[in-house]
C-alpha positions in Angstrom: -59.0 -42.0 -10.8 -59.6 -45.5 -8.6 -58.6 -44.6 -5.2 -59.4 -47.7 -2.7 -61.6 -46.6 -0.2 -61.1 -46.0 3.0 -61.9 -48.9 5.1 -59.7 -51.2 3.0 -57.0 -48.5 3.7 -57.5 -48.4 8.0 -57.6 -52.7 7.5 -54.1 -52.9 6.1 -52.6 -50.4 8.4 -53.8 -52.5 11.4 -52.6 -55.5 10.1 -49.5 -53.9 9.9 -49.2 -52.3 13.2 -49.8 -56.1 14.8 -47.5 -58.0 12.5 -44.6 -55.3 13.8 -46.1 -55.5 17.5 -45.6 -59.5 16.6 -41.7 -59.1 15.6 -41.1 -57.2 18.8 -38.9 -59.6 21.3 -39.7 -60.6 24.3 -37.7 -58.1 26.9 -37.0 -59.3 30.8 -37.3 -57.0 33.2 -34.4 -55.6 34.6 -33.7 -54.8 38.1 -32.6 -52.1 39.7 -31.2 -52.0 43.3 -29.9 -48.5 45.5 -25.7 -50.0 45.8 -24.2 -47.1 47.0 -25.2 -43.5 48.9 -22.5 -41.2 49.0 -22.9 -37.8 51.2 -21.0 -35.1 49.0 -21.6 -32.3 51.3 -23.4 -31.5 54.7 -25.1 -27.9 54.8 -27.2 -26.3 57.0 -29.5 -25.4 55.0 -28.5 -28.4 51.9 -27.0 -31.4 51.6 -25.5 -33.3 48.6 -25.3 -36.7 47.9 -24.8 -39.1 45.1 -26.9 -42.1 44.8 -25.3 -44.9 42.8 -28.3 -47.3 41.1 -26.6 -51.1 40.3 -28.9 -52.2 37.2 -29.1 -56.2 35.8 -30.1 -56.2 32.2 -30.8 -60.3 31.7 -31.4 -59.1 28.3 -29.6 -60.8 25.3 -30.1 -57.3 23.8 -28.6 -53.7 25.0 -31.9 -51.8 26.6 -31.9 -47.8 25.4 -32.9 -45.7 28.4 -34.1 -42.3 27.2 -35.3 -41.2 31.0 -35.4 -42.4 34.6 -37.6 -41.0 37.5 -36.7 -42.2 40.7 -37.4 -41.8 44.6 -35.8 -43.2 47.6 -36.5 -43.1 51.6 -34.2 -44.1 53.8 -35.3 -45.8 56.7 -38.3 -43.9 56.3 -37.1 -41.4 55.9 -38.0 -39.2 52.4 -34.2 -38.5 50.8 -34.4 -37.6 46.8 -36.9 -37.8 44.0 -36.0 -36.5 40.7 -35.9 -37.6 37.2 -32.7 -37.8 35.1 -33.0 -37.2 31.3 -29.7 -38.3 30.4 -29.7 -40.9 27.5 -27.3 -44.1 28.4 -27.3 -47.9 27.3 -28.1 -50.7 29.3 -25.2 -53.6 28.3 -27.1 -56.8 27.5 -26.4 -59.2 30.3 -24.7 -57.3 32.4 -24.7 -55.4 35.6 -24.8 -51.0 34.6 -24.0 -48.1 37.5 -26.0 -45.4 37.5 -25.1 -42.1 39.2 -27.1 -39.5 40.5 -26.5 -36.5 42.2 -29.2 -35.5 44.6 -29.8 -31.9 46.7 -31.9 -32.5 49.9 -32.8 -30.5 52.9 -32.5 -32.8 55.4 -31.5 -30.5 58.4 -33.7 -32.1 60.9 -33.5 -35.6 59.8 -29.4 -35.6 59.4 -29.2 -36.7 63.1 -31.5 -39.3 63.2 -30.0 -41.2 60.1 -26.1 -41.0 60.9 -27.9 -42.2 64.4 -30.0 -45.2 62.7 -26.9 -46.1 60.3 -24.2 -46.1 63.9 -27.0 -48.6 65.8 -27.1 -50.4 62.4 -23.4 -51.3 61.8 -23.7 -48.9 58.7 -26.6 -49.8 56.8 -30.1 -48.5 56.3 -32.8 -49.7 55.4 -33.9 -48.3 51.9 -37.4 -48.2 49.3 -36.7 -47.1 45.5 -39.0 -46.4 43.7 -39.2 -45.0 40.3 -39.8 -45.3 36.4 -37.6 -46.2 33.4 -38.4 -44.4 29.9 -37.1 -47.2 27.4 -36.4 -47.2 23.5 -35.6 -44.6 21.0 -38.1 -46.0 18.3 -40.3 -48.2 19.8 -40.6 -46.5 23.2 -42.4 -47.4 26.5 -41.9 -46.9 30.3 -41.8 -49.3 33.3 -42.0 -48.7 36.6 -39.6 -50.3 39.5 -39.6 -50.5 43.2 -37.0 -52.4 45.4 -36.5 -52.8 49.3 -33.1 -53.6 50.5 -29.8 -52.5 53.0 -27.4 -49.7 52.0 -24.0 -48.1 53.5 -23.9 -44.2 53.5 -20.8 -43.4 52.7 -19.1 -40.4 54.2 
């Protein structure tokens, strides 16, 4: 039995793995941005919020997002990390909301960041930070970091 050896065999695998590399499209970047903290509840020794994430996919092409890993600080301040393994669809070209619920103990901080948001008309200052698990197939992960001005909402 002719069985081509195996060096012939590894060249024509490689060649395919780059020509399917080649047919991937190019993907833009999307952006993510913190649009909305919600305080759920306000324990002693807990407190609940829900942290609403405003993505842009410029994409021509709906983005699959298999997990998401995320931390934000408000005004300094550490609030939530945590990672999300819920499956969801980016829209192409659009804007997508993301909500997530978040458990913190916060108990000595509280004051200081309804204090912060009063001298601040509402707002604080936030960093989120985090990293997107694309694809079903083809998969890979991008990380994302964003600085901007939220309202808690209570």
């Amino acid at each position: 039995m002719n069985r081509p050896p195996l060096r012939v065999l590894a060249v024509v695998l490689a060649l395919l793995l780059v020509g399917c590399a080649g047919q991937q499209p190019e993907i833009r970047e999307p952006t993510y941005r913190l649009e909305r903290v919600e305080l759920l509840q306000l324990g002693l020794t807990e407190q609940r919020f829900a942290l609403t994430l405003l993505v842009d996919n410029p994409n021509d092409r709906a983005l699959p997002v298999r997990a998401l890993t995320y931390s934000v600080d408000l005004e300094g301040i550490p609030l939530a990390e945590g990672e999300s393994n819920d499956r969801f669809t980016l829209p192409a070209n659009s804007e997508h909301p993301v909500r997530l619920e978040v458990r913190t103990r916060l108990l000595e901080s509280m004051p200081e960041l309804l204090r912060r948001m009063d001298l601040q008309a509402g707002e604080l200052g936030y960093e989120l930070r985090g990293e997107v698990e694309y694809g079903t197939w083809m998969r890979g992960s991008r990380a994302f970091e964003r600085r901007g001005r939220v309202t808690l909402a209570r």
